[in-house]
C-alpha positions as CSV (number, residue, x, y, z in Angstrom):
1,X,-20.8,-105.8,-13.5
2,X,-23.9,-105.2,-11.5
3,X,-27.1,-103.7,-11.8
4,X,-29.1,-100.2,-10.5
5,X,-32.1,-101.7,-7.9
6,X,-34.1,-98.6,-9.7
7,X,-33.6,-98.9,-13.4
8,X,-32.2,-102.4,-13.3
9,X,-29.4,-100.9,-15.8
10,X,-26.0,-102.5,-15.9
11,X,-23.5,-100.2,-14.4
12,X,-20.4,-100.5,-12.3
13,X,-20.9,-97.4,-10.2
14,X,-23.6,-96.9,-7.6
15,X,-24.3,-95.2,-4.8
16,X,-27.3,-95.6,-1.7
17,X,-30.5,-94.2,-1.9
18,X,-31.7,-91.6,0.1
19,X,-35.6,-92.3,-0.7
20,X,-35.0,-96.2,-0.5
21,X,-32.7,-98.8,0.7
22,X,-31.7,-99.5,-2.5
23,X,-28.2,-99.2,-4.0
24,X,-28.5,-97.0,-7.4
25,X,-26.7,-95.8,-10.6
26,X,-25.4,-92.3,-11.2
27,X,-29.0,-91.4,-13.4
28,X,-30.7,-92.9,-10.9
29,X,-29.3,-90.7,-8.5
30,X,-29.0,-87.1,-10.1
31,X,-33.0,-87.6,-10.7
32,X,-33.6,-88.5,-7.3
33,X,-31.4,-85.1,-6.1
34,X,-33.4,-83.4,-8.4
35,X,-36.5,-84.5,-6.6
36,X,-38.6,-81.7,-4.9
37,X,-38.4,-84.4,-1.6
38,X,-34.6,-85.1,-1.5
39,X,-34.0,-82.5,1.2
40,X,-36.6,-84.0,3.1
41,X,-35.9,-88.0,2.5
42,X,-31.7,-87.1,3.7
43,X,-32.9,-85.0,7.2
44,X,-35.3,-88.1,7.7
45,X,-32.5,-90.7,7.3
46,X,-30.2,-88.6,8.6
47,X,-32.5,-88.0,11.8
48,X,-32.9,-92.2,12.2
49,X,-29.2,-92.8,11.6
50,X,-28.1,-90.1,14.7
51,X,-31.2,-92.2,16.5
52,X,-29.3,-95.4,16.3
53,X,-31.6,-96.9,13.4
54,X,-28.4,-97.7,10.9
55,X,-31.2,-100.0,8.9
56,X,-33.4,-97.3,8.2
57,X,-35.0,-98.0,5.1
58,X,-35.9,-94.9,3.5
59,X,-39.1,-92.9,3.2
60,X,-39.5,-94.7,-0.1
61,X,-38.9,-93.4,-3.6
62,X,-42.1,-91.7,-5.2
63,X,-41.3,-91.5,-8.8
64,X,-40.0,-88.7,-10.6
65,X,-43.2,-87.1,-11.0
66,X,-44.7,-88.4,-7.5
67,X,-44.7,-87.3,-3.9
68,X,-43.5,-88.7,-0.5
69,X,-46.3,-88.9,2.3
70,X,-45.2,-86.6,5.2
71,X,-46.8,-87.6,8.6
Protein backbone atom coordinates (compact mmCIF):
# COMPACT_ATOMS: atom_id res chain seq x y z
CA UNK A 1 0.00 0.00 0.00
CA UNK A 2 1.18 3.47 -0.87
CA UNK A 3 0.51 6.84 0.18
CA UNK A 4 -1.55 10.24 -1.26
CA UNK A 5 1.59 13.02 -2.07
CA UNK A 6 -1.24 15.58 -0.65
CA UNK A 7 -2.64 14.10 2.53
CA UNK A 8 0.10 11.51 2.94
CA UNK A 9 -2.87 8.97 3.71
CA UNK A 10 -2.39 5.29 3.06
CA UNK A 11 -4.48 4.32 0.21
CA UNK A 12 -4.22 1.93 -2.67
CA UNK A 13 -6.04 4.03 -5.27
CA UNK A 14 -4.69 7.26 -6.81
CA UNK A 15 -4.95 9.28 -9.52
CA UNK A 16 -2.59 12.46 -11.05
CA UNK A 17 -3.06 15.86 -10.17
CA UNK A 18 -4.22 18.34 -12.18
CA UNK A 19 -2.88 21.40 -9.91
CA UNK A 20 0.43 19.46 -9.16
CA UNK A 21 2.63 16.71 -10.30
CA UNK A 22 1.69 14.83 -7.61
CA UNK A 23 -0.09 11.43 -7.63
CA UNK A 24 -3.24 11.68 -5.20
CA UNK A 25 -6.06 9.73 -3.31
CA UNK A 26 -9.72 9.77 -4.24
CA UNK A 27 -10.42 12.76 -1.22
CA UNK A 28 -7.64 14.37 -2.44
CA UNK A 29 -9.07 14.54 -5.74
CA UNK A 30 -12.92 15.23 -5.40
CA UNK A 31 -11.69 18.47 -3.36
CA UNK A 32 -9.34 19.52 -5.88
CA UNK A 33 -12.45 19.04 -8.69
CA UNK A 34 -14.35 20.95 -6.46
CA UNK A 35 -11.91 23.75 -6.55
CA UNK A 36 -13.12 27.09 -8.14
CA UNK A 37 -9.48 26.64 -10.33
CA UNK A 38 -9.84 22.99 -11.60
CA UNK A 39 -11.20 24.14 -14.96
CA UNK A 40 -8.45 26.37 -15.27
CA UNK A 41 -5.36 24.09 -13.90
CA UNK A 42 -6.78 20.96 -16.74
CA UNK A 43 -6.93 23.64 -19.95
CA UNK A 44 -3.38 24.82 -18.70
CA UNK A 45 -1.98 21.21 -18.58
CA UNK A 46 -3.94 20.21 -21.13
CA UNK A 47 -2.64 23.24 -23.32
CA UNK A 48 1.37 22.21 -22.36
CA UNK A 49 0.72 18.52 -23.00
CA UNK A 50 -0.76 19.28 -26.87
CA UNK A 51 2.55 21.71 -26.78
CA UNK A 52 4.82 18.77 -26.40
CA UNK A 53 5.58 19.54 -22.55
CA UNK A 54 4.48 15.81 -21.27
CA UNK A 55 6.49 16.93 -17.78
CA UNK A 56 4.44 19.72 -17.14
CA UNK A 57 4.29 20.18 -13.63
CA UNK A 58 1.13 21.72 -12.75
CA UNK A 59 0.04 25.31 -11.89
CA UNK A 60 0.47 24.18 -8.32
CA UNK A 61 -2.24 23.32 -5.82
CA UNK A 62 -3.48 26.42 -3.75
CA UNK A 63 -5.24 24.87 -0.86
CA UNK A 64 -8.81 24.37 -0.58
CA UNK A 65 -9.53 27.70 0.47
CA UNK A 66 -6.62 29.35 -1.67
CA UNK A 67 -6.13 30.67 -5.19
CA UNK A 68 -3.96 29.90 -8.24
CA UNK A 69 -1.90 33.00 -9.67
CA UNK A 70 -3.05 33.58 -13.32
CA UNK A 71 -0.40 35.44 -15.45
Amino acid sequence: MTGCERCKKPTSVMTGSYFSAEMICTACDEEESAHPDYQYARDVEEDAVRGGNYNFPGVGWPGKDGRVKRP
